[in-house]
C-alpha positions in Angstrom: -5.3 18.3 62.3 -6.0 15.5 60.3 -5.2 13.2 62.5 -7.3 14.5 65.3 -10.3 14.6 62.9 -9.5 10.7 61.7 -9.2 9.0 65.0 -12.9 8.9 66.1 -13.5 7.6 63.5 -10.5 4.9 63.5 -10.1 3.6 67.3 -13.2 1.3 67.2 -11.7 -0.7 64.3 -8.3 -0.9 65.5 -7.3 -4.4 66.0 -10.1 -5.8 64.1 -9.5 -4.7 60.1 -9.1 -8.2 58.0 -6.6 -9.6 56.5 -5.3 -7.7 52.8 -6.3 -9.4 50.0 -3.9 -11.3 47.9 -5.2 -12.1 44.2 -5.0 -8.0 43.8 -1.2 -7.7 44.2 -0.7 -11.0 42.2 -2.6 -9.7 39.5 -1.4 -6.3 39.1 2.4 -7.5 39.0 4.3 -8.9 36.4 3.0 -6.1 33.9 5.5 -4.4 31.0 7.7 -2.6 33.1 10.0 -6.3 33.2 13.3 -6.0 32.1 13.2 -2.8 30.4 16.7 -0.3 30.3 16.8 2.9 32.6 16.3 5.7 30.4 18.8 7.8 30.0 20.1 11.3 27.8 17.6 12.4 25.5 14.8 9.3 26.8 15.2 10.8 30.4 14.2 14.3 29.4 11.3 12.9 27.4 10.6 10.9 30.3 10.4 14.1 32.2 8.4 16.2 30.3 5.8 13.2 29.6 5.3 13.3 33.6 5.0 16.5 33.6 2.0 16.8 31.0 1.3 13.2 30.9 -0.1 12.3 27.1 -2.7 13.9 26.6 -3.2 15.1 23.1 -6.2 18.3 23.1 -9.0 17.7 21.1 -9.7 20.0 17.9 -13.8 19.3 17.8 -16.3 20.9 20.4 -13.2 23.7 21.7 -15.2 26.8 20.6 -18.6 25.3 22.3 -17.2 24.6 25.3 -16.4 27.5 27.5 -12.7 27.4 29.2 -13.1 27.8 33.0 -9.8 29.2 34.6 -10.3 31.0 37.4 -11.3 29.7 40.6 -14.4 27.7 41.6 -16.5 29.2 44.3 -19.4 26.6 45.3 -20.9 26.2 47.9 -23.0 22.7 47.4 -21.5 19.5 46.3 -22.1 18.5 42.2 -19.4 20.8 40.2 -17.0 18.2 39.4 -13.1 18.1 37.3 -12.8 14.7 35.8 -9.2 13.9 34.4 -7.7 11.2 33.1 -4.3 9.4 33.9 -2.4 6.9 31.9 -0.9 4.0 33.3 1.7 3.6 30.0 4.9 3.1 31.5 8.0 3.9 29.9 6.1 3.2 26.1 3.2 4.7 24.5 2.5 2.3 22.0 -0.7 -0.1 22.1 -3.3 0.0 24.8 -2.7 0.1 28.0 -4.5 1.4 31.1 -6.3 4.7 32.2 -7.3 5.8 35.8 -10.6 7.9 34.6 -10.8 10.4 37.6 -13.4 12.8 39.4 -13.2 14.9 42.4 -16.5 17.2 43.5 -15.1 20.5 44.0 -17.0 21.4 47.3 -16.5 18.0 49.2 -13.7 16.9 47.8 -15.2 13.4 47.2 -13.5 11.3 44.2 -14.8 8.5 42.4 -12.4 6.7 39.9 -12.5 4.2 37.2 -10.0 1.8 35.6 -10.2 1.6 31.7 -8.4 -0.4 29.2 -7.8 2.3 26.4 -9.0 5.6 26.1 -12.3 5.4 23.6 -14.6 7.7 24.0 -17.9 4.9 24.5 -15.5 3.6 27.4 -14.9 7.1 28.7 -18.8 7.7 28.4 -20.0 4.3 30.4 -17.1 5.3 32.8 -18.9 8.7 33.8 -22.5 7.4 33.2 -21.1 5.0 36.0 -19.8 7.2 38.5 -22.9 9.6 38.0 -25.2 7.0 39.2 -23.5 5.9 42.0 -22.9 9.8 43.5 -24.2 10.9 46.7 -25.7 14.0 45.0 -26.5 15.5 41.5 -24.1 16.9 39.1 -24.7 20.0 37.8 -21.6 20.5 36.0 -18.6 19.0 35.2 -14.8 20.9 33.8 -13.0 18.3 31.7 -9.7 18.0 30.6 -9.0 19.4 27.2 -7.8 15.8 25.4 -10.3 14.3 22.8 -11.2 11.9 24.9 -13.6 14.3 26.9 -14.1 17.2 23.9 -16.6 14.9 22.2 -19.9 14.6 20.5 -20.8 11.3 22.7 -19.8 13.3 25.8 -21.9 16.4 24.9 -24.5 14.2 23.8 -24.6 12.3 27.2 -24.6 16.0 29.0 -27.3 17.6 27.2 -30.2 15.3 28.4 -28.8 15.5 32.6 -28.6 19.4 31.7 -24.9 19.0 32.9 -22.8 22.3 32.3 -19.8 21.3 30.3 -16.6 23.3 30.7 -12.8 22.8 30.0 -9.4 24.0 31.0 -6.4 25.1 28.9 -4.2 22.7 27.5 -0.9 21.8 29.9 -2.5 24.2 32.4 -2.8 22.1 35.6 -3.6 24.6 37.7 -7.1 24.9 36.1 -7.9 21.7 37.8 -5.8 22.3 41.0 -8.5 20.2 43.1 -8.4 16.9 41.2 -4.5 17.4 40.2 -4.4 16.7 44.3 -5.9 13.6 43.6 -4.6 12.4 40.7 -0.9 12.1 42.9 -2.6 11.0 45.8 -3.5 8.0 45.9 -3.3 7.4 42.2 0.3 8.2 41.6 1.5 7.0 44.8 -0.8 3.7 44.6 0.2 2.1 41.3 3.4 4.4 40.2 4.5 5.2 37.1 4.5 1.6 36.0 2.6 0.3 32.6 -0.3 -1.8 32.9 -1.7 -3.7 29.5 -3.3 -6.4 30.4 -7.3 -7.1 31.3 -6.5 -8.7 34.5 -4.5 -6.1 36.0 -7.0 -3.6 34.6 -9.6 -5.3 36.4 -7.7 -5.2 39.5 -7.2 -2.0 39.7 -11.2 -1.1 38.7 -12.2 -3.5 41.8 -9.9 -1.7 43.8 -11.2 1.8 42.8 -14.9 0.8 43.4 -14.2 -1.0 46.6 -11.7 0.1 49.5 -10.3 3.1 47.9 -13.2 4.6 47.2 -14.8 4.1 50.9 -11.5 4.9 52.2 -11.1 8.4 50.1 -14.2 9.6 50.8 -15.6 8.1 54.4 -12.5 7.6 56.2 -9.7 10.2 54.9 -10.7 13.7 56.5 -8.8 16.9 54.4 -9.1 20.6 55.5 -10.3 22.9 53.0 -9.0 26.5 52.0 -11.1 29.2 53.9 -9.3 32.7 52.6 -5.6 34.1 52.2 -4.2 36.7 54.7 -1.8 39.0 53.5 0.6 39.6 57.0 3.3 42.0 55.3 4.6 40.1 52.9 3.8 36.8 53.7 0.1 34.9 52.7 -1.4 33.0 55.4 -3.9 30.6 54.6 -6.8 30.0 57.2 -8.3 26.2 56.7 -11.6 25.2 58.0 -11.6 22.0 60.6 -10.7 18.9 58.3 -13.4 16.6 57.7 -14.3 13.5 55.5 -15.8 14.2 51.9 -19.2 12.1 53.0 -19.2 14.6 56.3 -19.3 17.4 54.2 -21.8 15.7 51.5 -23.9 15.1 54.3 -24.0 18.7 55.3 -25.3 20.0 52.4 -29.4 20.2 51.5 -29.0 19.1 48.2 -28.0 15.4 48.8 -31.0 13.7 48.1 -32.6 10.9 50.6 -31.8 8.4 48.3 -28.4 9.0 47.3 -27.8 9.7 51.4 -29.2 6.0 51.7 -26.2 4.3 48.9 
């Protein structure tokens, strides 16, 4: 299905995409997973579990204002957004190191990411203010994760004059952001591993490469279907998905993208 919907798109570029860059993969190598021992015993199970809910720590200020949202989205427009945040540690927590900064729209599916050395809250602020200028629509509300680096005083005070909805899911409760979870594997995950990045060129790297290919490739090129309902046939489900399209296709659909965003 996907295929079908991608090749269109595809076959009058075939044979003439450039050559891959180099400097990219140069830079990116070499980084502090060198020469370090398999973990084993007790460090394997850690290991584990620290995949599993990844290190984030919830923050104790703003909980009580901010609403938990953990049943399921039902939009219709693009603009509600889930922004997460991955760490690109390694096997060691200590120091800085990187963070993939994450967020997928809900409706469209489009995802815009950001590479940050560290996880301060200014850097997690110009991350977003970032990202929001350069969407194809408005955002009218955004669920974060629950770690301190999103339940903050600079982040509510950066949502209160865009009149930005704030709301959060439960801690270690993936499935409250199900949509950007999806996204978080694919292509982050799968793109730079479970490796630990530390150093300002490799961070750099990887924020050229999130602003550049992967994000025109995510969201003009890579088509996904999207949930419709659930059939209950005896005692099976079946899920009915609508005809797979790109996340700009379905931006683009939509009356609320504004000329101007339409034009970026």
């Amino acid at each position: 299905m996907r295929l079908k919907a991608l090749l269109p798109g595809w076959m009058p570029c075939i044979g003439k995409l450039p050559d891959a860059p180099g400097d990219r993969e140069t830079a990116v190598g070499h980084e502090r997973t060198a020469n370090r021992p398999a973990p084993e015993g007790e460090q394997e199970r850690a290991e584990r579990k620290r995949r599993r809910y990844g290190r984030t720590k919830p923050g104790s200020r703003l909980q009580h204002p901010i609403p938990v949202k953990s049943d399921r989205w039902d939009v219709n427009s693009p603009g509600f957004s889930e922004i997460d945040r991955v760490s690109h540690s390694g096997n060691s927590g200590e120091g800085e190191f990187a963070h993939s900064l994450n967020l997928t729209d809900i409706h469209s599916g489009w995802t815009e990411s950001r590479a940050l050395l560290g996880k301060s809250q200014v850097a997690v602020q110009q991350a977003l203010d970032e990202i929001e200028k350069g969407l194809r629509f408005p955002l009218p509300g955004v669920d974060l994760d629950d770690g301190s680096e999103f339940i903050n005083w600079h982040l509510q005070s950066w949502c209160e004059p865009k009149t930005i909805q704030l709301t959060r899911g439960r801690p270690y409760q993936k499935d409250d952001k199900a949509h950007l979870e999806q996204k978080n594997w694919t292509p982050v995950r799968k793109l730079l591993g479970w490796e630990g990045y530390d150093s300002p060129a490799a961070v750099e790297a990887i924020a050229d490469l999130y602003r550049h290919e992967l994000r025109l490739w995510q969201n003009l090129d890579l088509p996904a279907a999207k949930l419709v309902k659930k059939v209950r046939v005896g005692s099976k489900v079946r899920r009915v998905y609508d005809a797979a399209q790109t996340p700009l296709q379905r931006v683009l659909a939509c009356g609320n993208a504004g000329r101007t965003r339409r034009q970026n």
